[in-house]
Backbone as CSV, one residue per row, in Angstrom:
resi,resn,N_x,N_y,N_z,CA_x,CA_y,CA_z,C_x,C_y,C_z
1,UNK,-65.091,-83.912,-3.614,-63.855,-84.667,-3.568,-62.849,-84.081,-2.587
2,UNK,-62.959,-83.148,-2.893,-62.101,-81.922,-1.998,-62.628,-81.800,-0.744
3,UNK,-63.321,-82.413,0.543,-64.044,-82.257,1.714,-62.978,-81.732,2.301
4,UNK,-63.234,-80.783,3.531,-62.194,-80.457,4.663,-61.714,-81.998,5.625
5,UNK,-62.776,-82.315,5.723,-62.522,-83.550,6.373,-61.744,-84.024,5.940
6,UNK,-61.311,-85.123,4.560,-60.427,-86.016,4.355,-59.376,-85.781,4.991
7,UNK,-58.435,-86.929,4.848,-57.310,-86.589,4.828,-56.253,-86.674,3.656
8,UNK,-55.236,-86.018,3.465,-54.220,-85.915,2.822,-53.696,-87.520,2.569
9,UNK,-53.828,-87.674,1.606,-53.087,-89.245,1.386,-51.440,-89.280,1.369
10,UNK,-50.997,-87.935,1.999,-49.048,-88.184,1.866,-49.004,-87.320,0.579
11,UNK,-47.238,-88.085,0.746,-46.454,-87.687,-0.920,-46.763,-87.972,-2.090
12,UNK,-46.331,-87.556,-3.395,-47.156,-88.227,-4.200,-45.915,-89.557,-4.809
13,UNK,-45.127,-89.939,-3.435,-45.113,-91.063,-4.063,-45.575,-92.529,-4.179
14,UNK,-46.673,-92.293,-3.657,-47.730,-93.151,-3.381,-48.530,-93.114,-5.329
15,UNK,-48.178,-94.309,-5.568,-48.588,-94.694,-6.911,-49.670,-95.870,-6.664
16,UNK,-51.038,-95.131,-7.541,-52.313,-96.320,-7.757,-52.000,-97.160,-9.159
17,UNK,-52.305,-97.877,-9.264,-52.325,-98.602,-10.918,-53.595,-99.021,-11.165
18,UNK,-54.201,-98.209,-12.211,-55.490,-98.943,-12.405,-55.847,-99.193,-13.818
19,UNK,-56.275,-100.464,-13.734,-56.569,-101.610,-15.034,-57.452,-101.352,-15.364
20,UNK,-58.021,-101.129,-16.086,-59.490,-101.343,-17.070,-59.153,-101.396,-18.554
21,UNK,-60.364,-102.068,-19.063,-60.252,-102.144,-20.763,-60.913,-100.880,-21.090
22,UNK,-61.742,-100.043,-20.237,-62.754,-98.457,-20.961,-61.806,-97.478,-20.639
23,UNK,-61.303,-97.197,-21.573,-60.119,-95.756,-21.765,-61.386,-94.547,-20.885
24,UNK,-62.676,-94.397,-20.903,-63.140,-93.575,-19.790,-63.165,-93.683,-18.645
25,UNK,-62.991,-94.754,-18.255,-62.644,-95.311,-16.499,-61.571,-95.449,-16.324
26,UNK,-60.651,-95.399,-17.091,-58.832,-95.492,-16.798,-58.215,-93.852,-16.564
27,UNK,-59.134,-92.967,-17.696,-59.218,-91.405,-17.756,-59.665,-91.034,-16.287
28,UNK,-60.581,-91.081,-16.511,-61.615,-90.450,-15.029,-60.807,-90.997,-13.405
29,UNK,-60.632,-91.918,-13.460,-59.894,-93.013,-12.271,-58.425,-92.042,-11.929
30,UNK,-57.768,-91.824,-12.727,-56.724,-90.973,-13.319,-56.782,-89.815,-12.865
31,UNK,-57.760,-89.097,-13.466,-57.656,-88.122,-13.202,-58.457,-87.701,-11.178
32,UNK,-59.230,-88.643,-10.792,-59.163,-88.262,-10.035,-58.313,-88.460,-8.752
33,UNK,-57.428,-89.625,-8.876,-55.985,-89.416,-8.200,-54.950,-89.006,-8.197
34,UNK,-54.804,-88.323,-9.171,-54.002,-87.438,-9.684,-54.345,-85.923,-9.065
35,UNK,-55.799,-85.590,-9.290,-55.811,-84.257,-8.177,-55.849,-84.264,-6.952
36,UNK,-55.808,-85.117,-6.538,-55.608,-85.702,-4.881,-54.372,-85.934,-4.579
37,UNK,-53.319,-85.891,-5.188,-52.033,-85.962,-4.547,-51.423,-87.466,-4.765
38,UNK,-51.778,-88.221,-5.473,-51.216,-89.728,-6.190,-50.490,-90.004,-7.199
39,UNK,-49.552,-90.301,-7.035,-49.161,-90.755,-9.179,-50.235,-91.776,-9.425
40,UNK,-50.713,-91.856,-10.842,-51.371,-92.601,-11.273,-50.886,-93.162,-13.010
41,UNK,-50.874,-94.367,-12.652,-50.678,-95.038,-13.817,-51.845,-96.081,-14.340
42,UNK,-51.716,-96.215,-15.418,-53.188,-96.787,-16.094,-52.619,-97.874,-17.076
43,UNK,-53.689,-99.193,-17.041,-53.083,-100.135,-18.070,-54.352,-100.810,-18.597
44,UNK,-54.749,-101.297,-19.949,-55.757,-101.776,-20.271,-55.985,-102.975,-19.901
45,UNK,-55.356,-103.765,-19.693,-55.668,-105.200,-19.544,-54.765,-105.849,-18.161
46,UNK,-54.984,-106.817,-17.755,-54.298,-108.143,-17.115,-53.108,-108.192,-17.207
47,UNK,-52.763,-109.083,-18.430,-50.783,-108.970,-18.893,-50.322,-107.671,-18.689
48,UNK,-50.745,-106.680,-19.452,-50.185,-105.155,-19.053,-50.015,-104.822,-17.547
49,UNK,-51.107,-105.212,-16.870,-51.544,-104.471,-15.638,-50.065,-105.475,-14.675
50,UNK,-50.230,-106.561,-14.695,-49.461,-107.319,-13.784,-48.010,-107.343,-14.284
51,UNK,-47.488,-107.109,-15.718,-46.138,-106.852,-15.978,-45.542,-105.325,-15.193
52,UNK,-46.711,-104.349,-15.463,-46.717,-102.763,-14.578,-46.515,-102.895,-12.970
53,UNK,-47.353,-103.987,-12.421,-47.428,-104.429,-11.159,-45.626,-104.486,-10.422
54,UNK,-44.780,-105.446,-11.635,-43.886,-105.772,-10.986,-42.787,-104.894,-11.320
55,UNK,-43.414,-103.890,-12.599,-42.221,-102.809,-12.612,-42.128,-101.724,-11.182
56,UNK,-43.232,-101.540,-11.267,-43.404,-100.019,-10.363,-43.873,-100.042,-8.934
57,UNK,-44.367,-101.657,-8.612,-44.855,-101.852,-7.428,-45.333,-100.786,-6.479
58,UNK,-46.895,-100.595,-7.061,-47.683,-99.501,-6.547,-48.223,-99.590,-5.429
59,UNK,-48.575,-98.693,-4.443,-49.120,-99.131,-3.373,-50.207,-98.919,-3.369
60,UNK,-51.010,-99.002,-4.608,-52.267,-99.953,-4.445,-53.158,-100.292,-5.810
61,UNK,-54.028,-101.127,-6.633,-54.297,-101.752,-7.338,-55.527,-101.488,-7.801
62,UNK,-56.481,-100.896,-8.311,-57.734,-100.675,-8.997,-58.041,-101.385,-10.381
63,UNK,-58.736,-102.440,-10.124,-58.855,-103.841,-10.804,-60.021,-104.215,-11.546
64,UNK,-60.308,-104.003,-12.613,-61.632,-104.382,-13.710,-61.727,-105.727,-13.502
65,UNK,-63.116,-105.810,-13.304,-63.032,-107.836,-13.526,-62.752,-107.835,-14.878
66,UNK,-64.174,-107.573,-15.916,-63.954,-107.636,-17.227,-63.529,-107.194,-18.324
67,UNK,-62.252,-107.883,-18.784,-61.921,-107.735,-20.126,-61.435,-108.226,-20.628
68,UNK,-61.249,-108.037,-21.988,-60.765,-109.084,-22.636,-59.263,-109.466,-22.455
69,UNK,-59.163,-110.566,-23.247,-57.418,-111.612,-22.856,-57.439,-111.863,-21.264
70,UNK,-56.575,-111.079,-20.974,-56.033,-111.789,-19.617,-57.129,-110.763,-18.215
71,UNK,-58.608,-111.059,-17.878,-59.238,-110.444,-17.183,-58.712,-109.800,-16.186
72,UNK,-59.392,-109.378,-15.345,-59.181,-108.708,-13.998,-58.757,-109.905,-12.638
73,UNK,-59.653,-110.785,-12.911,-59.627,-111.843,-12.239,-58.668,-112.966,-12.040
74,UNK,-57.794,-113.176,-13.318,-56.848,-113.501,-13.337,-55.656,-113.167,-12.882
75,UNK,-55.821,-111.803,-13.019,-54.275,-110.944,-12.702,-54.541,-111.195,-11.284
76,UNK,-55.403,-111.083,-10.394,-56.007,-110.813,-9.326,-55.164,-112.536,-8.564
77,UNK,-55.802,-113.335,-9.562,-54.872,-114.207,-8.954,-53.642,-114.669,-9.172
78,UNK,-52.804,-114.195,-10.080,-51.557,-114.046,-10.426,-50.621,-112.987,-9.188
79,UNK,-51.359,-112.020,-9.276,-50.714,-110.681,-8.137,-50.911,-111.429,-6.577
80,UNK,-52.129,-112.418,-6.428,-51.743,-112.703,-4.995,-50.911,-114.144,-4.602
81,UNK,-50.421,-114.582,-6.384,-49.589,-116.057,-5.934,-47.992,-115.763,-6.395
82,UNK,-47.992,-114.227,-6.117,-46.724,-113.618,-6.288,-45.895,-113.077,-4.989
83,UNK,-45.391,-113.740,-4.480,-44.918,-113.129,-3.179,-44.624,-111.789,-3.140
84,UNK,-43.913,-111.453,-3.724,-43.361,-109.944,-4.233,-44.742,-108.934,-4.442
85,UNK,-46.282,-109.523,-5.021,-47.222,-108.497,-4.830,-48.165,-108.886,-4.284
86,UNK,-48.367,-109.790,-3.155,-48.929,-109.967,-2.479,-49.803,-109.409,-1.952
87,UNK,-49.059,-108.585,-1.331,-49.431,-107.278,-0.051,-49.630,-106.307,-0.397
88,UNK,-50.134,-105.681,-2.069,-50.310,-104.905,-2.525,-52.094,-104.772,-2.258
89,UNK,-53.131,-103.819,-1.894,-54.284,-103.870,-1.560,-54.697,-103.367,-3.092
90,UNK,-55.816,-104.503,-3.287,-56.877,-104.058,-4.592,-57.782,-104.254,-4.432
91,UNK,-58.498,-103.002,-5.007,-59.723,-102.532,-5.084,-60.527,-103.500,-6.606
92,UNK,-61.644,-103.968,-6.643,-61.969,-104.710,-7.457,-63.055,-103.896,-7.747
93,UNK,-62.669,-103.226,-9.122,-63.952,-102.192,-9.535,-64.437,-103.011,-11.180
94,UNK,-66.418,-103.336,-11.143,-66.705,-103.656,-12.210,-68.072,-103.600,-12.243
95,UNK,-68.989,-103.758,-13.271,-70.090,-104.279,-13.666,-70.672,-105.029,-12.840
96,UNK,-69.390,-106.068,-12.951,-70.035,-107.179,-12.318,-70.385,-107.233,-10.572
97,UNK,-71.659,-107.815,-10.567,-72.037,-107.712,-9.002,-71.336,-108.296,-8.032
98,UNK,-71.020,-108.010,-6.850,-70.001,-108.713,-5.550,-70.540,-110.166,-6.001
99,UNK,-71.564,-110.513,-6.093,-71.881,-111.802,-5.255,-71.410,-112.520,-6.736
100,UNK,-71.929,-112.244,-7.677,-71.353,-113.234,-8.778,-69.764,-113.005,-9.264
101,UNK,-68.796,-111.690,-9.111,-67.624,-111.821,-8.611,-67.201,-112.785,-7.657
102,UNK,-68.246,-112.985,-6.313,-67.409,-114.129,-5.237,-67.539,-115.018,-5.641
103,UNK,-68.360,-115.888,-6.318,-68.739,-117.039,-6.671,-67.808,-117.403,-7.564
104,UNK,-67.476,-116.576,-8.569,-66.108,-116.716,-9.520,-64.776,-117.092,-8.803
105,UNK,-64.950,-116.085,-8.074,-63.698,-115.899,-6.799,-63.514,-117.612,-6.518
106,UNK,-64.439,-117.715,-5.595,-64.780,-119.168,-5.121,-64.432,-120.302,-5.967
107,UNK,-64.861,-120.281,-7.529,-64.186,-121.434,-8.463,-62.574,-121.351,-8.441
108,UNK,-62.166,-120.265,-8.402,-60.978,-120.345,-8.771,-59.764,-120.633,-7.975
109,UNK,-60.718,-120.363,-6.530,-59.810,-120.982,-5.248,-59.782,-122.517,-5.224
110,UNK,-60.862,-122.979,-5.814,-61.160,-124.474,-5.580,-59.718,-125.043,-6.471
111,UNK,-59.633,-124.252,-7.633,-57.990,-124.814,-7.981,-56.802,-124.255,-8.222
112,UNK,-56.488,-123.716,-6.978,-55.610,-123.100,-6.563,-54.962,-124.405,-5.259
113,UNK,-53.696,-124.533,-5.362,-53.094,-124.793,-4.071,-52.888,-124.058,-2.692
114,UNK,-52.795,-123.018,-2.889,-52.874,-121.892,-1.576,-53.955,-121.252,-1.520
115,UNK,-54.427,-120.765,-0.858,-55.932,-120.091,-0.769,-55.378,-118.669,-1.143
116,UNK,-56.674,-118.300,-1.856,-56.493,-116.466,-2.706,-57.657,-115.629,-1.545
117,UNK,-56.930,-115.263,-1.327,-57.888,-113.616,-0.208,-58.505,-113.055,-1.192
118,UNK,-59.836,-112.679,-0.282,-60.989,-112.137,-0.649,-60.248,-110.686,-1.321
119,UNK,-60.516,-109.892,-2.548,-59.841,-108.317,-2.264,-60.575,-107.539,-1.226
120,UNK,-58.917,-105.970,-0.981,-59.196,-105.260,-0.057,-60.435,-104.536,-0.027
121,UNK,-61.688,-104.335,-1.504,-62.575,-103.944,-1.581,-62.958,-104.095,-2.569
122,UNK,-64.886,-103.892,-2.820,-64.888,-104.598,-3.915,-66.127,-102.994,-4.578
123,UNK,-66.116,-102.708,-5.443,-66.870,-101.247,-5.906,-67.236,-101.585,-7.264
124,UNK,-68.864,-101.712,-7.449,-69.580,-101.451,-8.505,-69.483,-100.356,-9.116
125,UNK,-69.487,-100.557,-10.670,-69.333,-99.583,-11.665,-70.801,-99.019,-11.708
126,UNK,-70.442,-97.870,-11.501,-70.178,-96.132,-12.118,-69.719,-96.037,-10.647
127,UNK,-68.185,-95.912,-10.145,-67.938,-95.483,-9.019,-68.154,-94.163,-8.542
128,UNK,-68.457,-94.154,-7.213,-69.053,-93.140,-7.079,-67.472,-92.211,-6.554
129,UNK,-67.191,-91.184,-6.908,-65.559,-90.399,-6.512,-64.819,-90.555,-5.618
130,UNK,-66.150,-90.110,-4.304,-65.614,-90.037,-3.244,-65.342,-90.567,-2.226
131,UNK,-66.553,-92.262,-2.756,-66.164,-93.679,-2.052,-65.355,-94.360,-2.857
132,UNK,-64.789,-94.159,-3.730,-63.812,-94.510,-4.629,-62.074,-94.184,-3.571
133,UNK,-62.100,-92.729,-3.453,-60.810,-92.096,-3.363,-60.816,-92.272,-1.577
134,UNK,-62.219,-92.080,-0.825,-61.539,-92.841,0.748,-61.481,-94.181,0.712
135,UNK,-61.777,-95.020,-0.129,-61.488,-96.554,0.370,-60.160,-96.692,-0.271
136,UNK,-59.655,-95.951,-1.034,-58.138,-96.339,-1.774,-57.620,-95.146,-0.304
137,UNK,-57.677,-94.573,0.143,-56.659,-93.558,0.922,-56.866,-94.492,2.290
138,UNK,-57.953,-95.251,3.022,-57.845,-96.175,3.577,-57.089,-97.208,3.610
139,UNK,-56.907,-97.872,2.299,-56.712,-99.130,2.038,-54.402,-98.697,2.350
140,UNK,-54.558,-97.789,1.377,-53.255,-97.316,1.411,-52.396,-96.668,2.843
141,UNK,-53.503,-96.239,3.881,-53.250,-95.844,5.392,-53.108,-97.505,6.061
142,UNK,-53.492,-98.302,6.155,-53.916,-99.515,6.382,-52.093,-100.129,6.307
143,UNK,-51.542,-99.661,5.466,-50.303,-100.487,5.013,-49.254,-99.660,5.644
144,UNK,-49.275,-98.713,6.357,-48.632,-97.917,6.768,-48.213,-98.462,8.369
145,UNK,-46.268,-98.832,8.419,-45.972,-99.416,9.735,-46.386,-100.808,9.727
């Protein structure tokens, strides 16, 4: 996790928010942006995650498709028909496979009035650390200027 290579993701006021319903992937997720130099905040669900969204407006989003009440997928499209969190980059971490995530994706644009962007990345569960923590230090360099 610690490579010489990386780079330093900044101050730590660079805050991730990451959603999941498994208190071990909200832990672990946590804890490993947290030793990297991030605030990290954690929320179980959808409603939680997207009410957190508009308190603390994080600069950047780690997103469960599945769970229960208000999914991943939902918030996902709630956070991008929000002007205000628009431009926030999320990472779409789950079970579920890209392609049957897009296809979901895909229904839900069909009834939508504005078109919903693809997310900034999309990472099958059991993430692996260290493609976990450069595609969020990417995603978060990316927004910079």
């Amino acid at each position: 996790m610690n490579s010489p290579e990386r780079q330093q993701p900044g101050p730590s006021t660079k805050t991730i928010l990451i959603v999941d319903d498994a208190m071990d992937i909200r832990v672990f997720i946590s804890a490993l942006f947290k030793t990297n130099g991030f605030t990290a905040c954690a929320c179980r669900d959808g409603s939680e995650g997207l009410a957190k969204a508009r308190e603390i407006h994080p600069s950047l989003i780690v997103l469960d498709v599945m769970m229960p009440g208000t999914g991943g997928a939902l918030m996902y499209k709630n956070l991008k028909s929000d002007p205000d969190l628009a431009n926030i980059p999320v990472i779409m971490l789950s079970a579920v496979g890209r392609r049957s995530f897009q296809h979901y994706l895909k229904m839900l644009k069909v009834k939508m009035d504005a078109p919903l962007p693809d997310p900034d990345a999309y990472i099958e569960k059991p993430p692996d650390a260290d493609h976990l923590l450069k595609t969020a230090i990417r995603l978060i360099d990316s927004q910079k200027g």
